[in-house]
PDB file of N, CA, C and O in Angstrom:
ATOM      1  N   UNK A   1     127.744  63.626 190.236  1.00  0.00           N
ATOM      2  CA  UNK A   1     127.742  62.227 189.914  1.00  0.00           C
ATOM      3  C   UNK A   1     128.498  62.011 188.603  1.00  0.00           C
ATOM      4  O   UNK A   1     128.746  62.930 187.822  1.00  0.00           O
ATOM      5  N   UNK A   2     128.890  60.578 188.391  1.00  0.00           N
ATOM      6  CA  UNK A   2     130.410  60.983 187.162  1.00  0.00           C
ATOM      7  C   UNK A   2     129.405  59.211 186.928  1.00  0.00           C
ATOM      8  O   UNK A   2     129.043  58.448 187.824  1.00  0.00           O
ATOM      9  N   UNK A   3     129.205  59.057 185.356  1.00  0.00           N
ATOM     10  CA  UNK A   3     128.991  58.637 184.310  1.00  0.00           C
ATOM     11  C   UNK A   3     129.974  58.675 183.476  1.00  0.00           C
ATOM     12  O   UNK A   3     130.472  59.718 183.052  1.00  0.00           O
ATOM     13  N   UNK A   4     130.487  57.028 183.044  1.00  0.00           N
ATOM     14  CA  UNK A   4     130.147  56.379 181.765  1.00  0.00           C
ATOM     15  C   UNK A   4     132.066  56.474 182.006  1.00  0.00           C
ATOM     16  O   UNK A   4     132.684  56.131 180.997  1.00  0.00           O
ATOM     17  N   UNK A   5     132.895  56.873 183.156  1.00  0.00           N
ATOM     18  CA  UNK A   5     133.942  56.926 183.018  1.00  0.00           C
ATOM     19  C   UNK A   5     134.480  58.655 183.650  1.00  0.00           C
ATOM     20  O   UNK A   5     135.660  58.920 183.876  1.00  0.00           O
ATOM     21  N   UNK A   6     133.425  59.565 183.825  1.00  0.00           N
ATOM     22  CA  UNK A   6     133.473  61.008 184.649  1.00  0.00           C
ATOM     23  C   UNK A   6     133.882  61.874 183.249  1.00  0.00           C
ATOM     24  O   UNK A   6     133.603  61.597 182.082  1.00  0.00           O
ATOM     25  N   UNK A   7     134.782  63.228 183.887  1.00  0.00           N
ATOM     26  CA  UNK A   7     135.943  63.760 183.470  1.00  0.00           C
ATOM     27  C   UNK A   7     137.147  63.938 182.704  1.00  0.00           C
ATOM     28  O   UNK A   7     137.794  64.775 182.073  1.00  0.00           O
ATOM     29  N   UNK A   8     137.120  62.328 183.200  1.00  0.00           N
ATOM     30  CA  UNK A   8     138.848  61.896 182.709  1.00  0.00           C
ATOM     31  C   UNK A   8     138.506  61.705 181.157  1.00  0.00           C
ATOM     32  O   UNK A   8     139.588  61.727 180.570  1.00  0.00           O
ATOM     33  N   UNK A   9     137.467  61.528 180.246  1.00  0.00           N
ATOM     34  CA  UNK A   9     137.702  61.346 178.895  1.00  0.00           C
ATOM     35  C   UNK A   9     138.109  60.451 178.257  1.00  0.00           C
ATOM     36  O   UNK A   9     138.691  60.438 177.173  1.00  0.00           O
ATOM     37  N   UNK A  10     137.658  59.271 179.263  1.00  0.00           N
ATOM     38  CA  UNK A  10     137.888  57.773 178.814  1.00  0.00           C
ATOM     39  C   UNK A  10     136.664  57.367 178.164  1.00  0.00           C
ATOM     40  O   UNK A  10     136.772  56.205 177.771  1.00  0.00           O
ATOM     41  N   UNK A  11     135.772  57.773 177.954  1.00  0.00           N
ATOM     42  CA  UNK A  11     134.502  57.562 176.768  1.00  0.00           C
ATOM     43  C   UNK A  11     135.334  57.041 175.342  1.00  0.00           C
ATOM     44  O   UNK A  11     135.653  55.925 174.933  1.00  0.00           O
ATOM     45  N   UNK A  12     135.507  58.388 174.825  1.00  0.00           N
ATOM     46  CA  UNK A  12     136.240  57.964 173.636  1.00  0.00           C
ATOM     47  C   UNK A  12     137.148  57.440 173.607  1.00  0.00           C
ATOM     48  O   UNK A  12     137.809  58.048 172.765  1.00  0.00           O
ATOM     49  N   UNK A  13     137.546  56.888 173.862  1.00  0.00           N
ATOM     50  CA  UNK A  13     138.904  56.199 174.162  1.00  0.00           C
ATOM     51  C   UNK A  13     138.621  54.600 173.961  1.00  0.00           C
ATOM     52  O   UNK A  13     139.431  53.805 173.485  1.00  0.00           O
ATOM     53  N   UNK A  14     137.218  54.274 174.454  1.00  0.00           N
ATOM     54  CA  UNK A  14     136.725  52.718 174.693  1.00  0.00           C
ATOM     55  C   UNK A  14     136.096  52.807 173.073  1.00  0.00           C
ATOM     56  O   UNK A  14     136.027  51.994 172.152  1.00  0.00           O
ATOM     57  N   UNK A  15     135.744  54.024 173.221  1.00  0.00           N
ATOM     58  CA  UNK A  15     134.867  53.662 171.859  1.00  0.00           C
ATOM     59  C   UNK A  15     135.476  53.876 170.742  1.00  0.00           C
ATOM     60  O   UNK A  15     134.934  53.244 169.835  1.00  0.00           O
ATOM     61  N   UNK A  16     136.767  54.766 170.248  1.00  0.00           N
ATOM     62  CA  UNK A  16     137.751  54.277 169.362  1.00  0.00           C
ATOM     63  C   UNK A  16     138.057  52.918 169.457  1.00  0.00           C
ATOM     64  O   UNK A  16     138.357  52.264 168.458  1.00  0.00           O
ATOM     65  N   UNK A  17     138.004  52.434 170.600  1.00  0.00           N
ATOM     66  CA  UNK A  17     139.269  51.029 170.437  1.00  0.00           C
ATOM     67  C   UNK A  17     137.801  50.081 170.075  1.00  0.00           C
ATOM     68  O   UNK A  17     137.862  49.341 169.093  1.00  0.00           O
ATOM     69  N   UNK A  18     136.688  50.120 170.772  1.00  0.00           N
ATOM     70  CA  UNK A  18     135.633  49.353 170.206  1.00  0.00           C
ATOM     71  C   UNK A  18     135.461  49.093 168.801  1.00  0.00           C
ATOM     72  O   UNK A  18     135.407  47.962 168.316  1.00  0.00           O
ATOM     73  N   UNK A  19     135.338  50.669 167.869  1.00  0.00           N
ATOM     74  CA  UNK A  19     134.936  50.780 166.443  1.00  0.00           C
ATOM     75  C   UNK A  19     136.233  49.949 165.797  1.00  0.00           C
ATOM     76  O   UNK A  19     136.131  48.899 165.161  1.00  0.00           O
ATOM     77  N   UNK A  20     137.808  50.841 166.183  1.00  0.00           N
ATOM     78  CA  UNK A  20     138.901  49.798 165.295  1.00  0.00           C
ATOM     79  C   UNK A  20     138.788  48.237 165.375  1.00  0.00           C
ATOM     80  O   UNK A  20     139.034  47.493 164.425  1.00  0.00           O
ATOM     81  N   UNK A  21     138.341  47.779 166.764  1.00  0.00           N
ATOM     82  CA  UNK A  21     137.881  46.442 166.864  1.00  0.00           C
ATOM     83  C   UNK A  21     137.190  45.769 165.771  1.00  0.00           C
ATOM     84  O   UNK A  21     137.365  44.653 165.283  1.00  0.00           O
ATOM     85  N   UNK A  22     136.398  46.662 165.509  1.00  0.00           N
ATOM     86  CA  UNK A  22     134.417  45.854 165.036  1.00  0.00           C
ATOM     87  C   UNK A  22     135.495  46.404 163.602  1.00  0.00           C
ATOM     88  O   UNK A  22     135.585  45.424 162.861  1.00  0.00           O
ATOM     89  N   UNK A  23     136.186  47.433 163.091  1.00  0.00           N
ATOM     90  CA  UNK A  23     136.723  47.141 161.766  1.00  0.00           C
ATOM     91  C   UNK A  23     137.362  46.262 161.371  1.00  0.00           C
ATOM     92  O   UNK A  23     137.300  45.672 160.292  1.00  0.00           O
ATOM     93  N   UNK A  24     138.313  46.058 162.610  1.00  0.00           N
ATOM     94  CA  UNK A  24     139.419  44.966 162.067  1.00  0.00           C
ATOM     95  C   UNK A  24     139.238  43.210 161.836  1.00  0.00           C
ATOM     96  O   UNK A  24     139.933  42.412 161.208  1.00  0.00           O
ATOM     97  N   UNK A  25     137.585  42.978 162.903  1.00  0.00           N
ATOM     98  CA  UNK A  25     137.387  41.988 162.639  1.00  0.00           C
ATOM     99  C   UNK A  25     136.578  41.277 161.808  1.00  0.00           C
ATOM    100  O   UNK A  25     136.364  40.073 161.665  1.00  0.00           O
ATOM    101  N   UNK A  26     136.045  42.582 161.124  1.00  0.00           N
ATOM    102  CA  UNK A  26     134.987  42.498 160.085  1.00  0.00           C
ATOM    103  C   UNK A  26     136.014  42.201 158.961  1.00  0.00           C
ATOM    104  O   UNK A  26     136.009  41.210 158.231  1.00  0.00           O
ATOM    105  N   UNK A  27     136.864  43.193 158.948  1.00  0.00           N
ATOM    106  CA  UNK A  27     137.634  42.640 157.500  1.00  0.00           C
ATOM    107  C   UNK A  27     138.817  41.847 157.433  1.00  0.00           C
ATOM    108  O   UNK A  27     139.481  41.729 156.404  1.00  0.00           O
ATOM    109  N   UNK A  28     139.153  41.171 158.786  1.00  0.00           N
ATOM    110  CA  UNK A  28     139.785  39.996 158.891  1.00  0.00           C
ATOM    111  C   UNK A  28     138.718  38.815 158.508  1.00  0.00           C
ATOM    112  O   UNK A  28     139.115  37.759 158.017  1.00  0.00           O
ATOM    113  N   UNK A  29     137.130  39.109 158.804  1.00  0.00           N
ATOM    114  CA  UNK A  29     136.109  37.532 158.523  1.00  0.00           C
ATOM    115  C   UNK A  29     135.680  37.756 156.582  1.00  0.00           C
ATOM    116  O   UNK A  29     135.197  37.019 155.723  1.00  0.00           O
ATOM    117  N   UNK A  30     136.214  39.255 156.618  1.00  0.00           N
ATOM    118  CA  UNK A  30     135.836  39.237 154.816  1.00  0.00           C
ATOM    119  C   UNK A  30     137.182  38.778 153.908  1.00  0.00           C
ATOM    120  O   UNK A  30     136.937  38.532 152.728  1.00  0.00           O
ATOM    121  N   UNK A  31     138.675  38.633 154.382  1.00  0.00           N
ATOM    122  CA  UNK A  31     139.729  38.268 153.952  1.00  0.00           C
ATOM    123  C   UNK A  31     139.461  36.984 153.554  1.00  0.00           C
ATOM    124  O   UNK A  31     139.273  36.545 152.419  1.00  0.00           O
ATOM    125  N   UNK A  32     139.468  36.097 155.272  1.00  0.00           N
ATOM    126  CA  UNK A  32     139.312  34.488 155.290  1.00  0.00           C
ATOM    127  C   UNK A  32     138.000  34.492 154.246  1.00  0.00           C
ATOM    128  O   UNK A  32     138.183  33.877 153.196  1.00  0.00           O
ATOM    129  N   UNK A  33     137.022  34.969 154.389  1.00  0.00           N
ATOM    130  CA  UNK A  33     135.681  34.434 153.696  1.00  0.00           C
ATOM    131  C   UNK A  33     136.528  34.664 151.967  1.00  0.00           C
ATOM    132  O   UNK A  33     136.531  33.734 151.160  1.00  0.00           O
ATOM    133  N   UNK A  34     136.962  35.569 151.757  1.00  0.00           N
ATOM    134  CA  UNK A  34     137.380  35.626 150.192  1.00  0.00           C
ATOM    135  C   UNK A  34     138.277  34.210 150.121  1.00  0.00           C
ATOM    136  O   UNK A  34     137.916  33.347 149.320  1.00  0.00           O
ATOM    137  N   UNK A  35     139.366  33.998 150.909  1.00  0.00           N
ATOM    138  CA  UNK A  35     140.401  32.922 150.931  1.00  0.00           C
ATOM    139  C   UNK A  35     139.548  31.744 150.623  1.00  0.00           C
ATOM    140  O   UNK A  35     139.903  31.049 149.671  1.00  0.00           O
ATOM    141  N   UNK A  36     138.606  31.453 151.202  1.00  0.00           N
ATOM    142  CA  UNK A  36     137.980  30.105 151.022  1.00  0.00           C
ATOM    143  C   UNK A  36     136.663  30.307 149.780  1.00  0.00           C
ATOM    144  O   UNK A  36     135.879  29.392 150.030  1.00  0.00           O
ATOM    145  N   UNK A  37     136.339  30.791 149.058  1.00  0.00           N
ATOM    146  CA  UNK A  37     135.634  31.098 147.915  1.00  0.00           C
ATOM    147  C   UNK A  37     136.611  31.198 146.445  1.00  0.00           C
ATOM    148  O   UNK A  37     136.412  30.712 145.331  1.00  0.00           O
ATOM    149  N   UNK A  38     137.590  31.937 146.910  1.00  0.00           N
ATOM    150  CA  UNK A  38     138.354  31.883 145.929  1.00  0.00           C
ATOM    151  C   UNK A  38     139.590  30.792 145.916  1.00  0.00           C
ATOM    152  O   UNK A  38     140.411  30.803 144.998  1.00  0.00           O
ATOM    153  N   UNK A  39     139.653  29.949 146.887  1.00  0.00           N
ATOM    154  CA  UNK A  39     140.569  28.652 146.883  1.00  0.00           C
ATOM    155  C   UNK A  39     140.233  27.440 145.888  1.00  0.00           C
ATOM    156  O   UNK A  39     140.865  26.383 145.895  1.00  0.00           O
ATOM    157  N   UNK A  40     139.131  27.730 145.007  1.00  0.00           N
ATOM    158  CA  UNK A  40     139.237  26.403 144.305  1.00  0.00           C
ATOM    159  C   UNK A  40     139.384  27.750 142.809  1.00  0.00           C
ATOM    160  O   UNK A  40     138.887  27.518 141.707  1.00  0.00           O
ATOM    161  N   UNK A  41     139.851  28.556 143.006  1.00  0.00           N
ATOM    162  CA  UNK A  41     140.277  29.094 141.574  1.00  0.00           C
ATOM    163  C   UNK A  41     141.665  29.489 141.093  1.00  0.00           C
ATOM    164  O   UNK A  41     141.754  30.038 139.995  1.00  0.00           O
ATOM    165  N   UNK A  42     142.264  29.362 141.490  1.00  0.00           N
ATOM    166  CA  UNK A  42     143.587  29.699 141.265  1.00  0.00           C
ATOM    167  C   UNK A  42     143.887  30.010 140.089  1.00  0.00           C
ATOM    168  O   UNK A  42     143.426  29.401 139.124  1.00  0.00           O
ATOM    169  N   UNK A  43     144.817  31.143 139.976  1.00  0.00           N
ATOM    170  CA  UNK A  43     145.255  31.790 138.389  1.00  0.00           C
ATOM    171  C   UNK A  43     146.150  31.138 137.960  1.00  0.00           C
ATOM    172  O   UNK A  43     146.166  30.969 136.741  1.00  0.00           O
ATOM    173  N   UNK A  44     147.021  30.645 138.633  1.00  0.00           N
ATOM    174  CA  UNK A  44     148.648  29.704 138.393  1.00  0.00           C
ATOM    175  C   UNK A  44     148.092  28.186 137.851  1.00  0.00           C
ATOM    176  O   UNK A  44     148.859  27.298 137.478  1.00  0.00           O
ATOM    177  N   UNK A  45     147.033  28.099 137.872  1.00  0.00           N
ATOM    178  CA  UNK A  45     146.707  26.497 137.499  1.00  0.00           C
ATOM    179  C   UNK A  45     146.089  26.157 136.079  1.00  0.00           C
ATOM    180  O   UNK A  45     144.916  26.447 135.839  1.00  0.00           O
ATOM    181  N   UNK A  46     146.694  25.694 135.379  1.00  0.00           N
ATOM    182  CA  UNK A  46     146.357  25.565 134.113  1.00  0.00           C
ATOM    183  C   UNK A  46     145.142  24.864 133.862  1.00  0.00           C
ATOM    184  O   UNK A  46     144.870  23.720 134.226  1.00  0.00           O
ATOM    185  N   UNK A  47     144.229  25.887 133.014  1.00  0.00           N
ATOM    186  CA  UNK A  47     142.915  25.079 132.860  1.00  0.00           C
ATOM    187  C   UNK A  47     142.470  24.706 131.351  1.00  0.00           C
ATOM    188  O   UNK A  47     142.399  25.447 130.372  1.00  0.00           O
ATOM    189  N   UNK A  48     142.188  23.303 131.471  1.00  0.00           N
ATOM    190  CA  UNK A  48     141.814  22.655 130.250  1.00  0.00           C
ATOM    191  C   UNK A  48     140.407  23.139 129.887  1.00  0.00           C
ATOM    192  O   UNK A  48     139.427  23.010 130.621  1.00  0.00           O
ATOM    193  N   UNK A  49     140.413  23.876 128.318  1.00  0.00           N
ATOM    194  CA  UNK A  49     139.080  23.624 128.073  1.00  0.00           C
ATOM    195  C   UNK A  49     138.243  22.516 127.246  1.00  0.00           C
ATOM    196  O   UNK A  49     137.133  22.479 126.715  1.00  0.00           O
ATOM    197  N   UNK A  50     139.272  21.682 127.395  1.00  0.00           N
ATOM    198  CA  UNK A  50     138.584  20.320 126.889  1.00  0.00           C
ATOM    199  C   UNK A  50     138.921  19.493 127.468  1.00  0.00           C
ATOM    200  O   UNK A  50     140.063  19.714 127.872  1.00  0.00           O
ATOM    201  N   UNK A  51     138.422  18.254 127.881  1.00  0.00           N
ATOM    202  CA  UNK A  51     139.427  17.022 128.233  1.00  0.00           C
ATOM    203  C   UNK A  51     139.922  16.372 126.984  1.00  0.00           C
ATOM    204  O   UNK A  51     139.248  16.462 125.957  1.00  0.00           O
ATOM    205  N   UNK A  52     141.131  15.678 127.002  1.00  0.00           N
ATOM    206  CA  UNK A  52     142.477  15.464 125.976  1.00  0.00           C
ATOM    207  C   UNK A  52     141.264  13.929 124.919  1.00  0.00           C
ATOM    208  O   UNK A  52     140.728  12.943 125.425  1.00  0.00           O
ATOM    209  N   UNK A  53     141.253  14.242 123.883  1.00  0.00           N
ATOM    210  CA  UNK A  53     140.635  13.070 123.140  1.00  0.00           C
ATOM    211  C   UNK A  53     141.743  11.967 123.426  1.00  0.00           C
ATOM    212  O   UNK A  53     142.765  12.142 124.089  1.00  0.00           O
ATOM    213  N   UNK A  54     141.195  10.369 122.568  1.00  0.00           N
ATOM    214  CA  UNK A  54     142.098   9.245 122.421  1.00  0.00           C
ATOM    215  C   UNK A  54     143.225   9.597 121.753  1.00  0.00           C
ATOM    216  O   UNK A  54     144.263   9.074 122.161  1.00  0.00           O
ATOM    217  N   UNK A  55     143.311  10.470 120.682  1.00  0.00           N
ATOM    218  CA  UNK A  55     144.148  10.784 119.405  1.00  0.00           C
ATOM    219  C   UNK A  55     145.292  11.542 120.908  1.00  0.00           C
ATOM    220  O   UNK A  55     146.379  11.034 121.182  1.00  0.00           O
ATOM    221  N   UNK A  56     144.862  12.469 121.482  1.00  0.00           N
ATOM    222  CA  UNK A  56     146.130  13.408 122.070  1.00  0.00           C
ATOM    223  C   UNK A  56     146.566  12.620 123.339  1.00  0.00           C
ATOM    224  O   UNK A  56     147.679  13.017 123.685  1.00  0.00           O
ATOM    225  N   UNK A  57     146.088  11.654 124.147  1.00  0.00           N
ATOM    226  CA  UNK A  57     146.361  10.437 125.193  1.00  0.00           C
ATOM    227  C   UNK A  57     147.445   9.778 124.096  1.00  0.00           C
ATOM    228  O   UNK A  57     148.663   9.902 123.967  1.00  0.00           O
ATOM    229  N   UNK A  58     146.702   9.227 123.565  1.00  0.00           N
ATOM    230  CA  UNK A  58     148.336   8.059 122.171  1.00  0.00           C
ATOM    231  C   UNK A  58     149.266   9.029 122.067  1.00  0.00           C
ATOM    232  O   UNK A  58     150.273   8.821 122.745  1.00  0.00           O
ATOM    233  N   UNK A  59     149.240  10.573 121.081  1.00  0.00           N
ATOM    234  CA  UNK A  59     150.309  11.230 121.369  1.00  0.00           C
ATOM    235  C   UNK A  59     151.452  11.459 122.313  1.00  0.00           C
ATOM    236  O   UNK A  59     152.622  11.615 121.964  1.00  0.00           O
ATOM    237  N   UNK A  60     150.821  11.463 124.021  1.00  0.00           N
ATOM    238  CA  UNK A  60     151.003  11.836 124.827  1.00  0.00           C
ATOM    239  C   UNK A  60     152.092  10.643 125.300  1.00  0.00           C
ATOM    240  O   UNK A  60     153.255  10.861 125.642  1.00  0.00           O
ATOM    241  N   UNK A  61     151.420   9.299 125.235  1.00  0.00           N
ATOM    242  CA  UNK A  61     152.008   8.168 125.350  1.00  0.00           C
ATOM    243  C   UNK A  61     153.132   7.720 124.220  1.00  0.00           C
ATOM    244  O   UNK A  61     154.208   7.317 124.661  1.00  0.00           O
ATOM    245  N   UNK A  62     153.012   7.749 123.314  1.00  0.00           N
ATOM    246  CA  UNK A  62     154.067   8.105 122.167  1.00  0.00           C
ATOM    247  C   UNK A  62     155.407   8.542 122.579  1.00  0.00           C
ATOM    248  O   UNK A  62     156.505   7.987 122.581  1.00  0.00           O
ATOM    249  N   UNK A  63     154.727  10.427 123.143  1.00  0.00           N
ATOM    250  CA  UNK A  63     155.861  11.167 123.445  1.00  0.00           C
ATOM    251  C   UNK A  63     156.898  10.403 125.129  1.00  0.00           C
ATOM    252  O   UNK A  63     158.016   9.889 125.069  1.00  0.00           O
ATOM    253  N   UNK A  64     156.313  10.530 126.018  1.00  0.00           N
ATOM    254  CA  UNK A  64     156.659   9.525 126.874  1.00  0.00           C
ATOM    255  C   UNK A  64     157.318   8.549 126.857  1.00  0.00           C
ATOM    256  O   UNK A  64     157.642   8.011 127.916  1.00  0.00           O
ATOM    257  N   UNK A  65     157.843   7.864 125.179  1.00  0.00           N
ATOM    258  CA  UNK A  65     158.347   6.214 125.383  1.00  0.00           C
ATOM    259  C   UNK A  65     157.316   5.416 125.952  1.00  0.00           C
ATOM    260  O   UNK A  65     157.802   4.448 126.536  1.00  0.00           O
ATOM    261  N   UNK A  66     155.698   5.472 126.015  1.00  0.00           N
ATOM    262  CA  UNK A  66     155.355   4.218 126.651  1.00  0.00           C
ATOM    263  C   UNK A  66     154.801   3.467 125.186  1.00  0.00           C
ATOM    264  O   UNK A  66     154.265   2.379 125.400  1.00  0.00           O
ATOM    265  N   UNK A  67     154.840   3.781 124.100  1.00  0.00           N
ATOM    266  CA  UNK A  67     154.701   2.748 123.058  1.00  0.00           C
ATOM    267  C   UNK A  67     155.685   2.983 121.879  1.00  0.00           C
ATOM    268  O   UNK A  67     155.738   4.212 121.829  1.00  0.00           O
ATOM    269  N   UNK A  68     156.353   2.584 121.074  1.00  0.00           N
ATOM    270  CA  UNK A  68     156.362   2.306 119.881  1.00  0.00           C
ATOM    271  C   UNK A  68     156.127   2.859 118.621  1.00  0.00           C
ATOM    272  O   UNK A  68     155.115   3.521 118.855  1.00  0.00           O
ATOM    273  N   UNK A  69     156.349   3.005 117.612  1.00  0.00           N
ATOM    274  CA  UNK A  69     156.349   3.399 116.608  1.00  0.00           C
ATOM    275  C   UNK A  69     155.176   2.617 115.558  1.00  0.00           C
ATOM    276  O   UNK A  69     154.172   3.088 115.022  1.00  0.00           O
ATOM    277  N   UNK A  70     155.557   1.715 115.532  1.00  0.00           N
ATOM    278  CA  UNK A  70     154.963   0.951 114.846  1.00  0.00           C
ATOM    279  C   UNK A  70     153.004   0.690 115.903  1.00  0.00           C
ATOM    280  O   UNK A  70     151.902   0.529 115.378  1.00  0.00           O
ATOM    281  N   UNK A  71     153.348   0.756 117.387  1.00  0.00           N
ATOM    282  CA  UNK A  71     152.101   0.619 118.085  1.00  0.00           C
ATOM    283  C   UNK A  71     151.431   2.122 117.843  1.00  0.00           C
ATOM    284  O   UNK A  71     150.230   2.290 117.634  1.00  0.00           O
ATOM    285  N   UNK A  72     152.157   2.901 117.891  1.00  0.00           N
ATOM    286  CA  UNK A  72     151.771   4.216 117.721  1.00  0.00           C
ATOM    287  C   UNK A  72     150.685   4.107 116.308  1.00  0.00           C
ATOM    288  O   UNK A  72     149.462   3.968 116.325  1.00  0.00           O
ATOM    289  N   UNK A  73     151.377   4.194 115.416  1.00  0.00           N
ATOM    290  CA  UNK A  73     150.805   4.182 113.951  1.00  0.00           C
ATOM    291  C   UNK A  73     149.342   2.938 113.876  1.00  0.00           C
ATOM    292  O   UNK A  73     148.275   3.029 113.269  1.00  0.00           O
ATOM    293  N   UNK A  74     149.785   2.040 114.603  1.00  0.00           N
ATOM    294  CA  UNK A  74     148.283   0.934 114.483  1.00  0.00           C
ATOM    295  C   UNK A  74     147.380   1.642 115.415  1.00  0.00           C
ATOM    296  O   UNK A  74     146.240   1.344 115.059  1.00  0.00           O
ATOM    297  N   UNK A  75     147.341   2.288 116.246  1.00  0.00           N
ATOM    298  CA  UNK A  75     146.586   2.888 117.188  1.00  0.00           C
ATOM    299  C   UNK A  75     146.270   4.075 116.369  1.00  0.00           C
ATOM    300  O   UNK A  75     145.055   4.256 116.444  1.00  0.00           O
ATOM    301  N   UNK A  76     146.742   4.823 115.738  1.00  0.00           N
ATOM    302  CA  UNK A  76     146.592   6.125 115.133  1.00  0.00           C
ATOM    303  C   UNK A  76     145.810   5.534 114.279  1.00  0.00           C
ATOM    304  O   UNK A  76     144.773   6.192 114.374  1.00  0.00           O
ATOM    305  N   UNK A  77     145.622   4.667 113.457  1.00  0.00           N
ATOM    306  CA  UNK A  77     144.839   4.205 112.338  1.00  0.00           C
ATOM    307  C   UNK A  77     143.643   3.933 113.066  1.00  0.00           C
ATOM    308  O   UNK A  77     142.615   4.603 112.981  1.00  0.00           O
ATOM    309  N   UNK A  78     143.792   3.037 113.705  1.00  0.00           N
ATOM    310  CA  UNK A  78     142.339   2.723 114.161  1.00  0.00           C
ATOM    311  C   UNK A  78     141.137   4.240 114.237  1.00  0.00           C
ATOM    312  O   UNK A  78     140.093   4.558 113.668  1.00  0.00           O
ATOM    313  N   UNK A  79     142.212   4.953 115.486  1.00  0.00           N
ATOM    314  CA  UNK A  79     141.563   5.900 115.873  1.00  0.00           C
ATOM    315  C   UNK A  79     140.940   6.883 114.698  1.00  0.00           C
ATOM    316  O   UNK A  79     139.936   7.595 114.665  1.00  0.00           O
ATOM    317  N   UNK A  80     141.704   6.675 114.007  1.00  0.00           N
ATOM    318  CA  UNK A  80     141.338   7.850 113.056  1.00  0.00           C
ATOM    319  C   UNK A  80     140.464   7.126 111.713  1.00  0.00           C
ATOM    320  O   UNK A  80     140.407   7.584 110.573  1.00  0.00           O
ATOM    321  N   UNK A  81     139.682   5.604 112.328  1.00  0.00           N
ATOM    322  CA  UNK A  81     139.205   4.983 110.792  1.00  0.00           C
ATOM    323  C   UNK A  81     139.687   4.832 109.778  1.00  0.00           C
ATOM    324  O   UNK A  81     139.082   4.869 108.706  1.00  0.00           O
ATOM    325  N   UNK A  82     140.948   4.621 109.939  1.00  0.00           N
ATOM    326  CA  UNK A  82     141.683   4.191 108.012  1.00  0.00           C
ATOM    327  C   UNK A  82     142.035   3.136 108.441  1.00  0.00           C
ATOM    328  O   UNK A  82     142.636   2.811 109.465  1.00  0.00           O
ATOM    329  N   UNK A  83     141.505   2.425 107.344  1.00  0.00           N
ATOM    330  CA  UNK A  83     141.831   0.559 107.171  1.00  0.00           C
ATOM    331  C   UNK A  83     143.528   0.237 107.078  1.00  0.00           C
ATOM    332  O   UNK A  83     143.932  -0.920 106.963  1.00  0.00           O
TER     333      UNK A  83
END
């Protein structure tokens, strides 16, 4: 009586290709699982450790051309409490 495939030595054969299976899809679901855990961290993305005060926004706007010289300096005063 011939079990599981006989003679021919097709046992191992199912069960290599089974195990490379159960490897390859284990660490294809641990790749994606890293991809989506580590997608809100990115190294290339510059991270603020502060958000920008009023003083470095006016700078910012300054540098830009969206105000003035003279608006610049009345805004800088304020901000900084000198009459």
């Amino acid at each position: 009586m011939m079990y599981y495939g006989g003679d021919n030595g097709g046992n191992w054969a199912w069960m290599l290709l089974s195990i490379t299976a159960t490897i390859l899809f284990l660490g294809g679901f641990i790749w994606i699982a890293r991809l989506v855990i580590n997608g809100n961290r990115r190294e290339d993305r510059p991270v603020a450790l502060h958000p920008p005060d009023a003083l470095d926004v006016l700078r910012h706007r300054y540098a830009a051309g969206e105000v003035d010289l003279v608006e610049y300096e009345q805004r800088r005063q304020v901000l900084l409490g000198k009459p």
